[in-house]
C-alpha positions as CSV (number, residue, x, y, z in Angstrom):
1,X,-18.0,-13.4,17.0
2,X,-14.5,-13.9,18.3
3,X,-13.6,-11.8,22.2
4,X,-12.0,-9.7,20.0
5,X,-15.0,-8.6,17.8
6,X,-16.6,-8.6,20.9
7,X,-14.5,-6.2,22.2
8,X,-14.4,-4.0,19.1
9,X,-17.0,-0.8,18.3
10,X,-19.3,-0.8,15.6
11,X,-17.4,1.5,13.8
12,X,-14.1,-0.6,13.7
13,X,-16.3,-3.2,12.7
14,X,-17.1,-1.5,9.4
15,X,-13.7,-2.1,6.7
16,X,-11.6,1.2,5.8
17,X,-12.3,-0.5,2.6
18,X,-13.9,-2.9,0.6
19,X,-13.5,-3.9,-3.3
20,X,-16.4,-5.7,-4.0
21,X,-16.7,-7.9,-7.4
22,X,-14.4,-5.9,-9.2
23,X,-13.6,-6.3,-13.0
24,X,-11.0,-4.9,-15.3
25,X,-11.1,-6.2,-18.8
26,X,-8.1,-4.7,-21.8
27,X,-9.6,-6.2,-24.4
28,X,-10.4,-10.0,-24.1
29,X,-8.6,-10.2,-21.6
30,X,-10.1,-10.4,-17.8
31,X,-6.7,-8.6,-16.1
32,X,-9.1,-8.8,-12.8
33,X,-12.0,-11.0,-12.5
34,X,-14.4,-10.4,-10.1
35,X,-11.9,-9.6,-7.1
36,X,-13.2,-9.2,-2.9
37,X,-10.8,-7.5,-0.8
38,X,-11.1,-5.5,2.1
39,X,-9.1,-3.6,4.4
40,X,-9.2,-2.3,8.4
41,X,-7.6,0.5,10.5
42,X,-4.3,-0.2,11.0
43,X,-3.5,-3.3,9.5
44,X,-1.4,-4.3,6.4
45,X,-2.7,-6.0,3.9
46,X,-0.5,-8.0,1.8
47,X,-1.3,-8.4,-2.2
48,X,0.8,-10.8,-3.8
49,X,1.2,-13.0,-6.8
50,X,3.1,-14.0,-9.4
51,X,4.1,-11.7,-12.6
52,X,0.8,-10.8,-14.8
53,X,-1.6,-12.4,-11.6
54,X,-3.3,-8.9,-11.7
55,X,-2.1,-7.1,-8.5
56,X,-1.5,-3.9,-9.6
57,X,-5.0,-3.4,-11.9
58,X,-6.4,-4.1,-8.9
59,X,-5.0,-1.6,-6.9
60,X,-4.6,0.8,-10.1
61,X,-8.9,0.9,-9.8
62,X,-8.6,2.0,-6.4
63,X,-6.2,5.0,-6.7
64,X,-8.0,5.8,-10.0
65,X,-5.7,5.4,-12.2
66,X,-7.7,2.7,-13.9
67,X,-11.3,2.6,-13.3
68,X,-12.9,-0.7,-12.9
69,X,-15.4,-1.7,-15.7
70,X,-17.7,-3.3,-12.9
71,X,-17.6,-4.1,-9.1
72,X,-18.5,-1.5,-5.6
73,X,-16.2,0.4,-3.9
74,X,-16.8,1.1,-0.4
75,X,-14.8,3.6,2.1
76,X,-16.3,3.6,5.7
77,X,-19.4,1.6,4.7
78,X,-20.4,4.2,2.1
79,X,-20.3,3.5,-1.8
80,X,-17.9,5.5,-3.6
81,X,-17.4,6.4,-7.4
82,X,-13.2,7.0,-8.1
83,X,-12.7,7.5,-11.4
84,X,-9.2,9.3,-11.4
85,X,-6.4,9.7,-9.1
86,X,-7.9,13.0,-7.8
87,X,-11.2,11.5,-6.5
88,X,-9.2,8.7,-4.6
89,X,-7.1,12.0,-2.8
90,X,-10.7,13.1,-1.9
91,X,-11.4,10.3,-0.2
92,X,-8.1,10.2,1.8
93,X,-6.6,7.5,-0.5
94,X,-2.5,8.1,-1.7
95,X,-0.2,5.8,-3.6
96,X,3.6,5.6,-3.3
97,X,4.5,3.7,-6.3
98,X,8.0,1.7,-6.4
99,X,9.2,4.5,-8.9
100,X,8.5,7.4,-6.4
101,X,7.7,9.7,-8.2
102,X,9.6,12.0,-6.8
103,X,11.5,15.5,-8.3
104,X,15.4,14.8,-8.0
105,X,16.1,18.0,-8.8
106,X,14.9,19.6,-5.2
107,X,14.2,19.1,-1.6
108,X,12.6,16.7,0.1
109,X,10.2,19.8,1.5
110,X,9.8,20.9,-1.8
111,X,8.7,17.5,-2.7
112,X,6.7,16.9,0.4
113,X,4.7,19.8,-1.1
114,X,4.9,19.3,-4.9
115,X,1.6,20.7,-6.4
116,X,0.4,21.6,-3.3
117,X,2.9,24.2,-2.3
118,X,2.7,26.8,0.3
119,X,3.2,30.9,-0.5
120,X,3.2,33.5,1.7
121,X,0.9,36.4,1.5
122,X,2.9,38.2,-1.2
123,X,2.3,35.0,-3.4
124,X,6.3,33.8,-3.2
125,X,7.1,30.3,-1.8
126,X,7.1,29.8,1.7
127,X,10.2,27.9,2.0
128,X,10.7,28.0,5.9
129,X,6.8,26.7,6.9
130,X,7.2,23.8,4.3
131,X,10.5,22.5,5.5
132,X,9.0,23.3,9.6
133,X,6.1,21.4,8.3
134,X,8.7,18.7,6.6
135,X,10.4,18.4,9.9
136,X,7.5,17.9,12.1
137,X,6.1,14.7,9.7
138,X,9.6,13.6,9.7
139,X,10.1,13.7,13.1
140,X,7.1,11.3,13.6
141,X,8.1,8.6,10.7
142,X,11.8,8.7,11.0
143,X,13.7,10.8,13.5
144,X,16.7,10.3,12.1
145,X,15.7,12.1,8.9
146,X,18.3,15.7,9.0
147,X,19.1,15.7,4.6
148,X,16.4,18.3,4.6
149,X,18.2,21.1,2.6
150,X,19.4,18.3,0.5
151,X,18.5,17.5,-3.3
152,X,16.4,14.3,-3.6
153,X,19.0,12.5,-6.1
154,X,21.4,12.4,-3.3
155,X,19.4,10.7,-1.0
156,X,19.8,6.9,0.2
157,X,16.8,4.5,-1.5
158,X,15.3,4.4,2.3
159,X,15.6,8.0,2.7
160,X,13.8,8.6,-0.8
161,X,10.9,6.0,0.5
162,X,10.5,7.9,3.7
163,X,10.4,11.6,1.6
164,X,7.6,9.8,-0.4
165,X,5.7,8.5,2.9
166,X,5.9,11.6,4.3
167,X,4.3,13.2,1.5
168,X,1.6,11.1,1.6
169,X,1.1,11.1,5.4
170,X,1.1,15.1,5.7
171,X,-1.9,15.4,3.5
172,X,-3.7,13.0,5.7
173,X,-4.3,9.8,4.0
174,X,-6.2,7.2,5.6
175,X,-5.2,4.1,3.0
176,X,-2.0,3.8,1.5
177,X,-1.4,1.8,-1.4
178,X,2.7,0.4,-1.0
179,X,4.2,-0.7,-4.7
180,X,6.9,-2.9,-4.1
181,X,8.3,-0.6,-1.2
182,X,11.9,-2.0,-0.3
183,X,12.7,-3.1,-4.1
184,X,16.4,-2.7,-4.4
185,X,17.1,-1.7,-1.3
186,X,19.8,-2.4,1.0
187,X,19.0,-5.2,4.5
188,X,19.7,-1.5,6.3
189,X,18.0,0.3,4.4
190,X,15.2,-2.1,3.9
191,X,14.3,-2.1,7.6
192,X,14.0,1.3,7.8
193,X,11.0,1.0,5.5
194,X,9.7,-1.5,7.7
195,X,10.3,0.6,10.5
196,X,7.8,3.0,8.8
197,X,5.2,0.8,7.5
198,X,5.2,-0.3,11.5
199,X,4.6,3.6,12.5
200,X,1.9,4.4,10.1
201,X,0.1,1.2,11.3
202,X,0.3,2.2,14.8
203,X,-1.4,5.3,13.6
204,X,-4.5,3.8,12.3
205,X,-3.4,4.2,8.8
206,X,-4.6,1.5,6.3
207,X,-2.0,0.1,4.0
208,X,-2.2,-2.2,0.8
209,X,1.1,-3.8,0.4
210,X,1.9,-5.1,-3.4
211,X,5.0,-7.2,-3.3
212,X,6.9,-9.5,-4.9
213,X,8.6,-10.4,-1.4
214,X,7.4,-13.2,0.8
215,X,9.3,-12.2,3.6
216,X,8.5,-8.7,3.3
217,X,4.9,-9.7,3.0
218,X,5.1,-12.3,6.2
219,X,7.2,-9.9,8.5
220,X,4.8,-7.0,8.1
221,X,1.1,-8.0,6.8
222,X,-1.6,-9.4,9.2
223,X,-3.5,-10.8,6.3
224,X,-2.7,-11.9,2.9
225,X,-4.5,-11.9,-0.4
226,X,-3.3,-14.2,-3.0
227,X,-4.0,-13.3,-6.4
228,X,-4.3,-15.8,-9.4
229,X,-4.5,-15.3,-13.0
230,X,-7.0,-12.4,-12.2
231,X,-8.6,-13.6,-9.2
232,X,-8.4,-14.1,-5.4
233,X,-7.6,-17.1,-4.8
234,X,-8.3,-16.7,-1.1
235,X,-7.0,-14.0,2.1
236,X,-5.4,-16.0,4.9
237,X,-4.5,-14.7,7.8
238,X,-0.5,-14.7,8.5
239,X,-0.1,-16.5,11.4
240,X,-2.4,-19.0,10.7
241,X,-0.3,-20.1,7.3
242,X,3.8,-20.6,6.6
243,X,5.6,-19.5,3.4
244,X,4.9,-22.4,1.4
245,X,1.4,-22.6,1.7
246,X,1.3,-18.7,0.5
247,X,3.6,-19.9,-2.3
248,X,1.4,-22.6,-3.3
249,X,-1.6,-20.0,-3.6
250,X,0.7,-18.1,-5.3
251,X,2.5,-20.9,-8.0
252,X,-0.3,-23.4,-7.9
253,X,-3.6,-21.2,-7.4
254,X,-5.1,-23.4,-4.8
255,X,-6.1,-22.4,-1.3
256,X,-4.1,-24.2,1.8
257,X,-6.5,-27.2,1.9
258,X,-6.5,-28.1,-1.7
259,X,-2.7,-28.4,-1.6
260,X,-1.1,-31.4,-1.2
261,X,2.1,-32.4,0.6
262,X,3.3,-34.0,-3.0
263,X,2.8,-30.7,-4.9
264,X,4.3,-28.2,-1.9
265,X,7.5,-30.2,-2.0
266,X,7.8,-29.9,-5.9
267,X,7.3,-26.4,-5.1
268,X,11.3,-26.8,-3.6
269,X,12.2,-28.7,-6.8
């Protein structure tokens, strides 16, 4: 056990979460095969690989919106079942997907609180304790944030990321699942999402990151799981690797070791 451990409670100790052997089959075909992750307070975890290497089945079975066929699911030590989207929002568990899902046509209270709005005792919608509410999330992940009488469409893409965070965040999630987060964005615009990602994990909050972005995944991850034609191919942590040796987990499948100086300098053509 490293000082660190040492130093650590039994309780931080235990993984927010852990997939354990899990398998997702469409057809034939093994999309995820037999996959061990896990994941700890406050740190980002970085899931990458290349097109079709089975990122986003994984994560799919743990916001339930694929179940996997076989496999455990832990949260805080304890077994879970999720077998839709609802059950992982039980368990404190939200995904912001690179599409958003957000309604253009409104606010970003009203889409802070989409589905789960507030009313006041006469049943009508309780505009003014949303948007206070809206304001007081806001204030925490991005000061800056004032568009709050604003329709969504006419938002910035960071401003629409940090609506979509803030959403997630109010209703308490514990483990955030990140799609791709700062896909087409701006540099500005891209940091501010990073600027985010860097709050929540100061809070304690978990977060998955799926991207297709090396330097995304090295400036904000502390550990990175390389996935491979359906499988790990092995978690590193960040500072112990550079960019080309993730790349080579990610082109070549191999783990650091196995890779050898000949095939990371074909990796540069």
């Amino acid at each position: 056990m490293s000082s660190g451990e040492a130093n650590m409670t039994t309780t931080e100790l235990v993984p927010l979460v852990e997939m354990r052997d899990i398998r997702v089959a469409f057809g034939g075909v093994h999309a995820v095969d037999g996959c061990t992750v896990d994941l700890y307070r406050g740190e980002v975890v970085g899931l990458v690989g290349g097109n079709g290497a089975g990122k986003s089945t994984l994560m799919r079975a743990l916001s339930g919106a694929h179940p996997p066929d076989s496999g455990e699911i832990r949260i805080d030590g304890q077994p879970v079942s999720i077998t839709n989207p609802r059950d992982a929002k039980t368990l404190a568990i939200e995904t912001i997907y690179q599409t958003l899902a957000l309604a253009d046509n409104v606010d970003a209270p009203s889409n802070v609180f989409l589905g789960r709005e507030v009313t006041t005792r006469l049943g009508s919608l309780d505009d003014s304790a949303m948007e206070s509410a809206t304001r007081t999330v806001m204030g925490r992940l991005n000061p800056n944030f004032t568009a709050f009488k604003t329709q969504v469409k006419s938002l910035s893409g960071g401003q629409r990321q940090a609506v979509a965070i803030a959403r997630a965040v109010y209703f308490n999630a514990k483990i955030l699942i990140m799609d791709e987060p700062t896909a087409a964005l701006g540099p500005a615009e891209t940091a501010q999402v990073r600027a985010l990602i860097r709050q929540l994990k100061s809070e304690g909050i978990g977060i998955f990151l799926v991207s297709h972005d090396i330097h995304d995944v090295f400036d904000l991850a502390d550990r990175i799981s390389v996935m491979y034609h359906g499988q790990i191919v092995g978690t590193v942590n960040k500072d112990e690797v550079t960019i080309d040796q993730v790349l080579g987990m990610i082109i070549l499948g191999k783990r650091p070791e196995e890779v050898t100086q000949k095939e990371l300098a074909k990796l540069h053509g």
